[in-house]
C-alpha positions in Angstrom: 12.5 18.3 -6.1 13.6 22.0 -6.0 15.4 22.6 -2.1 13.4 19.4 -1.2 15.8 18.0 2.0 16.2 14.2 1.4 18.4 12.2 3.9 20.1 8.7 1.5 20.5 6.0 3.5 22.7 3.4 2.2 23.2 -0.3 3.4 25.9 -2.6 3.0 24.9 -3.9 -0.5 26.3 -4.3 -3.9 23.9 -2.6 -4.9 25.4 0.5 -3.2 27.5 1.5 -6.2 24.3 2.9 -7.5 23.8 5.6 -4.8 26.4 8.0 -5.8 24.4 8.0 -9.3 21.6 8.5 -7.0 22.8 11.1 -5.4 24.3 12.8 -8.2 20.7 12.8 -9.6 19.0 14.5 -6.6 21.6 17.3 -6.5 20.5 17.6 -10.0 17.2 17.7 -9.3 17.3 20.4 -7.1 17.6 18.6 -3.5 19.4 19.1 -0.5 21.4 15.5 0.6 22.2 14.1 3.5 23.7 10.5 3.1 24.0 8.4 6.4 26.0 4.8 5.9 25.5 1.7 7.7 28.9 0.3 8.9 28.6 -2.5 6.4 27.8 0.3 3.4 31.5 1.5 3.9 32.8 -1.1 2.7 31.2 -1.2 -0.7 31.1 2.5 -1.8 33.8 5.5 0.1 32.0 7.8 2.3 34.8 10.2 0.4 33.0 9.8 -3.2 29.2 10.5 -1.2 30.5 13.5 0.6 32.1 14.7 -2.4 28.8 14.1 -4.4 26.5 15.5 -1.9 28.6 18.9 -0.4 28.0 17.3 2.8 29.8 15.4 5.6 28.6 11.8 4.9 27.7 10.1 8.8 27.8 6.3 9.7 28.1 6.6 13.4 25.2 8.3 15.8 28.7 9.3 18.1 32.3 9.3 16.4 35.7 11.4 16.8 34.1 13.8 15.0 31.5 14.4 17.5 27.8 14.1 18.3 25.6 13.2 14.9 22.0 14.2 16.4 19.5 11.6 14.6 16.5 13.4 16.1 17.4 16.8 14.5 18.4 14.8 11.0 14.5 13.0 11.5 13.1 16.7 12.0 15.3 18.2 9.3 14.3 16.0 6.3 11.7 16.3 3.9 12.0 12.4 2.7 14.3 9.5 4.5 15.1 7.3 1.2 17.3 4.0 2.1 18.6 2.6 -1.5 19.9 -0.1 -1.0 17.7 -1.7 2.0 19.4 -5.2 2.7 17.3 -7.8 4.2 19.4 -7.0 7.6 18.1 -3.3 7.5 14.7 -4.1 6.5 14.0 -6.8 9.5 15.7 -4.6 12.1 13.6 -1.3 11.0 10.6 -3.7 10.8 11.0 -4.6 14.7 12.4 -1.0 16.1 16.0 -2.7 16.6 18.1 0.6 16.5 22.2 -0.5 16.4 23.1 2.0 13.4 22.5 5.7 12.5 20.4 4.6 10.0 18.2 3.2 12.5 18.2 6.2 14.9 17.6 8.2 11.8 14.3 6.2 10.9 12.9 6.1 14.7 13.3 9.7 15.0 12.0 10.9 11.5 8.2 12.3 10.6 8.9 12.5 7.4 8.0 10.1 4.8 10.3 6.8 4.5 11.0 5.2 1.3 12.9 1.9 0.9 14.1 0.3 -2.1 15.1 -3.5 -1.3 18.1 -5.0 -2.4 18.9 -9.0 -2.4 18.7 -12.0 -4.0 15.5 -13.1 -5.3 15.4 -16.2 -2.8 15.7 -13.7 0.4 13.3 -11.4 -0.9 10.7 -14.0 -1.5 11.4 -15.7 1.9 8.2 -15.6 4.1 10.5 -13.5 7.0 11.2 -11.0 4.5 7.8 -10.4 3.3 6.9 -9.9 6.5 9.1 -7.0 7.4 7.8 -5.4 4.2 4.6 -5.7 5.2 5.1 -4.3 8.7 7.1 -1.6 7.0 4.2 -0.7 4.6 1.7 -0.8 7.3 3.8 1.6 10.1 3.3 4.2 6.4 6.2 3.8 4.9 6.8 3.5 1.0 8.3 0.4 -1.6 10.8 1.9 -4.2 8.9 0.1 -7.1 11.4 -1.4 -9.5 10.5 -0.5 -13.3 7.7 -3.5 -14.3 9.1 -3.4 -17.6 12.7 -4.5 -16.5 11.9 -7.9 -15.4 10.8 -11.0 -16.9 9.4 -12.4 -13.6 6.8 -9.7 -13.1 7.5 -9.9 -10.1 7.6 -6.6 -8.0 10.9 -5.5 -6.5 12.0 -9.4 -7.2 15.2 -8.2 -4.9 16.8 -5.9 -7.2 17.5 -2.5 -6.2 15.2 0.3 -8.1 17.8 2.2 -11.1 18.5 5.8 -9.6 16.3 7.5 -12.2 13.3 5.7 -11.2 14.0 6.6 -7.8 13.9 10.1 -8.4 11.3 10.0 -10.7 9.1 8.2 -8.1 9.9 10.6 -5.4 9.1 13.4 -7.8 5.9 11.9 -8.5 5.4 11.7 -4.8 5.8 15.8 -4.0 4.0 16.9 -7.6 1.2 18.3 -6.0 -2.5 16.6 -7.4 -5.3 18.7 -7.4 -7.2 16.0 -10.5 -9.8 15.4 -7.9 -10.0 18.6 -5.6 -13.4 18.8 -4.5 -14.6 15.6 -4.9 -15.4 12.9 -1.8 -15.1 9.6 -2.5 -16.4 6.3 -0.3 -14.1 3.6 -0.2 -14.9 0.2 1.7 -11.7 -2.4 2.3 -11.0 -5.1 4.2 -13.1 -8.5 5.3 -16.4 -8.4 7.3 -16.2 -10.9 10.6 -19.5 -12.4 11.1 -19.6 -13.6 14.7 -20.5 -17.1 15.7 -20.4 -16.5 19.2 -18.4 -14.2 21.5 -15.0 -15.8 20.2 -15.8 -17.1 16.7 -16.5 -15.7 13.4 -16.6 -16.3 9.9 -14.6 -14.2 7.8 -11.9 -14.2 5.0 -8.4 -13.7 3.8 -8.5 -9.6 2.8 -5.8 -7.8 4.4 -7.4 -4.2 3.2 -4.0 -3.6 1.5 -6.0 -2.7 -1.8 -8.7 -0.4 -0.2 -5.9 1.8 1.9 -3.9 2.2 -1.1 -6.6 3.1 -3.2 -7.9 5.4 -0.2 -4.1 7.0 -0.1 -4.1 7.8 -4.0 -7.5 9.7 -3.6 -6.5 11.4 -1.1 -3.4 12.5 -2.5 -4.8 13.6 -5.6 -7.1 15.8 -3.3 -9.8 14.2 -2.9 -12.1 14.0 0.5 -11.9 10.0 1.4 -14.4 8.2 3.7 -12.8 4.6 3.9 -15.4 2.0 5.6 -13.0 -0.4 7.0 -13.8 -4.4 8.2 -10.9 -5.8 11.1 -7.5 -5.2 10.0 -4.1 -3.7 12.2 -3.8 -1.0 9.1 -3.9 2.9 9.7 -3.6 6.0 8.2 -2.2 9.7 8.9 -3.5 11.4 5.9 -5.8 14.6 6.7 -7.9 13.8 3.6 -9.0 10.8 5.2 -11.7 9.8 7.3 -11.3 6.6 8.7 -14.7 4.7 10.0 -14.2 1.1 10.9 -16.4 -1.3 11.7 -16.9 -4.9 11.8 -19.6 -6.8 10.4 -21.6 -6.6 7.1 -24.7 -4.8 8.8 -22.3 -2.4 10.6 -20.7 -1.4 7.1 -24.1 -1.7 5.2 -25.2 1.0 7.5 -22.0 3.0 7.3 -22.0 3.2 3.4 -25.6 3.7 2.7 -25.0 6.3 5.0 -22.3 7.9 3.5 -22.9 7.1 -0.3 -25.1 9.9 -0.6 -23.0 13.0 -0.1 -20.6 11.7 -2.0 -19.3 12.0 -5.7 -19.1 7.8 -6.1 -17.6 5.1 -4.2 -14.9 2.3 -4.6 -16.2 -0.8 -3.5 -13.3 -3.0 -2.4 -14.5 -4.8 0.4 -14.6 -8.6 0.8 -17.8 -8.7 2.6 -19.5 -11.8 3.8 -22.0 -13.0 1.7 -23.7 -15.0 4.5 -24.0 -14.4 8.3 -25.2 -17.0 11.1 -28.3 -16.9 11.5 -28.3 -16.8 15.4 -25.0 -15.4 17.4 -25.0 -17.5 20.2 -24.0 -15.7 23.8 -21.4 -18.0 25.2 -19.4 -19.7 23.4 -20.6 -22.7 22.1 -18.8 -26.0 23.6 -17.4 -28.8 22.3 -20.1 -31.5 22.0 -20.6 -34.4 19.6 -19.1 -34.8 15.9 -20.9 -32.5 14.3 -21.8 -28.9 14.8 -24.4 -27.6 11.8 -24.6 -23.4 11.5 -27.6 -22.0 9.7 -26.6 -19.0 7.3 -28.8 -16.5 5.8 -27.5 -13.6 3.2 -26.0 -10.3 4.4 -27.5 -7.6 2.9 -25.4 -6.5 -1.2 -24.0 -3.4 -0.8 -23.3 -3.0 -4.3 -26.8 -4.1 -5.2 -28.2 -1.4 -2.5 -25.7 1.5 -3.7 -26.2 0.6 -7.3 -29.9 0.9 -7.2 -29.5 4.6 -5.3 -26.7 5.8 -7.3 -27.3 9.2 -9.5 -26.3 9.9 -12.6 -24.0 12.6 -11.2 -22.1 9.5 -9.2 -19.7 6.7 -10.5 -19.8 3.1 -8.5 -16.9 1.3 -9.0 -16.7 -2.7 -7.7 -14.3 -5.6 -7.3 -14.7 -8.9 -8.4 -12.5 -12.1 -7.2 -12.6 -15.1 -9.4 -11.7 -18.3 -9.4 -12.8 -19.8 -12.5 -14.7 -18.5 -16.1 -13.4 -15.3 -14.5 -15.1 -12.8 -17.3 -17.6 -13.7 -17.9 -18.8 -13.8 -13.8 -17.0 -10.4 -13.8 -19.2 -9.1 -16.8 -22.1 -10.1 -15.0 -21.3 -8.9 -11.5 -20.8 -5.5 -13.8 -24.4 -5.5 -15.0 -26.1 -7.2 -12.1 -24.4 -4.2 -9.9 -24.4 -1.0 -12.4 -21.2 -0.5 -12.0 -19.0 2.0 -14.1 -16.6 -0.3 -14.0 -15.1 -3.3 -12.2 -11.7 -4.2 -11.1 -11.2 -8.3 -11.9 -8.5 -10.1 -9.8 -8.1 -14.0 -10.2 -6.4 -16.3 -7.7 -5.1 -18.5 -10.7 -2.4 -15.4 -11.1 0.3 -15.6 -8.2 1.0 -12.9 -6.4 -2.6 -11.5 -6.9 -5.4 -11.6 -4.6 -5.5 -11.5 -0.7 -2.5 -11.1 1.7 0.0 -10.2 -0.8 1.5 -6.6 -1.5 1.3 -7.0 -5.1 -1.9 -7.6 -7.4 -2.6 -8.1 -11.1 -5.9 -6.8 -12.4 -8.2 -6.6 -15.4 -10.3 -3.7 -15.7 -13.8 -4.2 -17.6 -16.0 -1.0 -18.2 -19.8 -1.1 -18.9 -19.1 0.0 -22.7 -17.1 -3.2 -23.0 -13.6 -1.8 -23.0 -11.4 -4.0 -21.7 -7.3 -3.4 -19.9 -5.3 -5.7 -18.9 -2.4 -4.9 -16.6 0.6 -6.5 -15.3 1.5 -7.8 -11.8 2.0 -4.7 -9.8 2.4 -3.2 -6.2 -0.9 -2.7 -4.9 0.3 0.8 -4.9 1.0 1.0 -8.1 -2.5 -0.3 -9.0 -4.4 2.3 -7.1 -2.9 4.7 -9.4 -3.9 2.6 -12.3 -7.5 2.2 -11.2 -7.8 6.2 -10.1 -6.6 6.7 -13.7 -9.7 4.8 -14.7 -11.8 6.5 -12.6 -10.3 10.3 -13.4 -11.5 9.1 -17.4 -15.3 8.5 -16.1 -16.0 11.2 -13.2 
């Protein structure tokens, strides 16, 4: 964290007390500070004891008595933006670009990474508003302040509590450690759900978000790895240079992309919710309402596990996911044989908070030499790093 320059952003939480420890920590560490305050903030923690802390004048208003506070050079300046505590407030108005603070002004205008550590009861943090606004946060690229898995009972990610200043650090530490582990390798990734058209408005496709495959796609890549992520329909992006984005939208279209791909590369990640069956016929118009019943013939899209795991060398690893329902092992097990995979990633929708459309996901790892590692509900972030580790053991 050595003359890394990291603008605090604090919001009117209890949880505010903990960002002069927080500060203290990344003057320790080596870091420049900048601490902004929402209005609210002041009245929980003195902009004295922050300035104080951080050798620098603390700022809560974009224009004061003090003069002009320039959010666009503070955005330019900074090297991280980290807002600990984010209160539900702050986390719906950064969600929808409503800019009535300096914290605000500060996020709009920054190109820097943006990390946010939520702080609020465990009610408003699970409320279905909330979890939007993380979501939209994740997807615009920004980054959830993990609280420690260890320190709560629920398992449940973040659960509302603010992340202790050491992890904080620790996480942004992580974040600017340069990773070199896979420097020279390229890697195929596939995420997201296939949409098998009906006719020119329908389809048939599923729940996947491609949360799992982007995050997976982000560790690689920041671990220095070449990434060619095979994408199905979803609203997420991604800045990294390591990454080569390809999307597409059917299960032919990313049959043909991977098949194309898997060759020049060092192994692939399958983790992809393709379709398993397509109609047989897209019709041209769309088909009109007529009668009770309306009977679709399916056929199978083509595996492209099966395909890649038949054509994979012994210098490449093939990696798979497998989402259960029921006797989840032993389908997993087989899916592992069937598809000569290295190993494969087991989620089952009988654990909440794992699965499609959620930002966390709790996973069992089963290798071909029958090792076997189960691991507790985590951000989907935090799993990508648990799954690379996997991967780093076998490449």
């Amino acid at each position: 964290m050595k003359d890394k320059k990291i603008i605090l952003a604090i919001c009117g939480s209890i949880a505010a007390y903990k960002s002069a420890f927080l500060t203290r920590l990344l003057i320790k560490s080596g870091a420049e500070v900048q601490v902004l305050m929402t209005e609210a903030a002041t009245g929980f923690i003195s902009p004295l004891t922050l300035s104080t802390l951080s050798n620098r004048a603390v700022f809560s208003e974009v224009s004061s008595e003090a003069g002009w506070n320039n959010h666009v050079e503070l955005g330019l300046w900074a090297d991280a933006m980290v807002i600990a505590p984010t209160t539900a407030t702050t986390l719906g108005k950064l969600a929808n670009g409503i800019c009535d603070s300096i914290v605000a002004a500060v996020y709009l205008s920054a190109r820097c990474p943006v990390f946010f550590a939520p702080a609020m009861d465990l009610d408003m943090w699970q409320h279905p508003a909330t979890q939007v606004n993380v979501d939209r946060l994740l997807n615009y690229g920004n980054y959830l302040i993990d609280v420690e898995y260890g320190e709560l009972a629920s398992g449940l990610v973040g659960a509302g509590r603010m992340a202790e200043p050491e992890s904080i650090v620790r996480q942004l530490s992580d974040f600017f450690q340069p990773k070199t582990t896979l420097s020279g390798q390229k890697v195929l990734i596939t995420a997201g759900p296939t949409h098998e058209a009906i006719d020119p408005v329908r389809f048939i496709g599923n729940r996947s978000t491609g949360k799992m495959g982007f995050a997976l796609a982000e560790e690689l890549a920041n671990r220095g790895a070449i990434v060619e992520l095979v994408c199905g329909p979803t609203n997420l992006a991604t800045t990294h240079a390591n990454i080569q984005l390809h999307r597409v939208e059917s299960a032919e279209q990313m049959f043909q992309a991977a098949t194309q791909l898997f060759p020049a590369t060092n192994g692939a990640i399958l983790a992809a919710a393709v379709a398993d069956y397509r109609p047989e016929v897209k019709a041209d118009q769309k088909i009109k309402k007529s009668g009770e019943n309306l009977s679709l013939k399916l056929v199978r899209t083509k595996d492209i596990a099966v395909h890649l795991g038949q054509q994979k060398r012994d210098d490449q690893f093939l990696v798979g996911f497998a989402l259960e329902t029921n006797d989840e092992i032993v389908n997993a097990k087989s899916k592992l044989a069937r598809k000569n995979f290295d190993f494969i990633v087991l989620n089952s929708l009988q654990d909440k908070g794992a699965g499609f459309a959620h930002n966390t996901n709790k996973i069992t790892i089963l290798h071909k030499d029958e090792r076997q590692l189960n691991f507790e509900l985590k951000s989907k972030k935090a799993v990508a790093i648990d799954i690379v580790d996997q991967l780093i053991d076998i490449a």
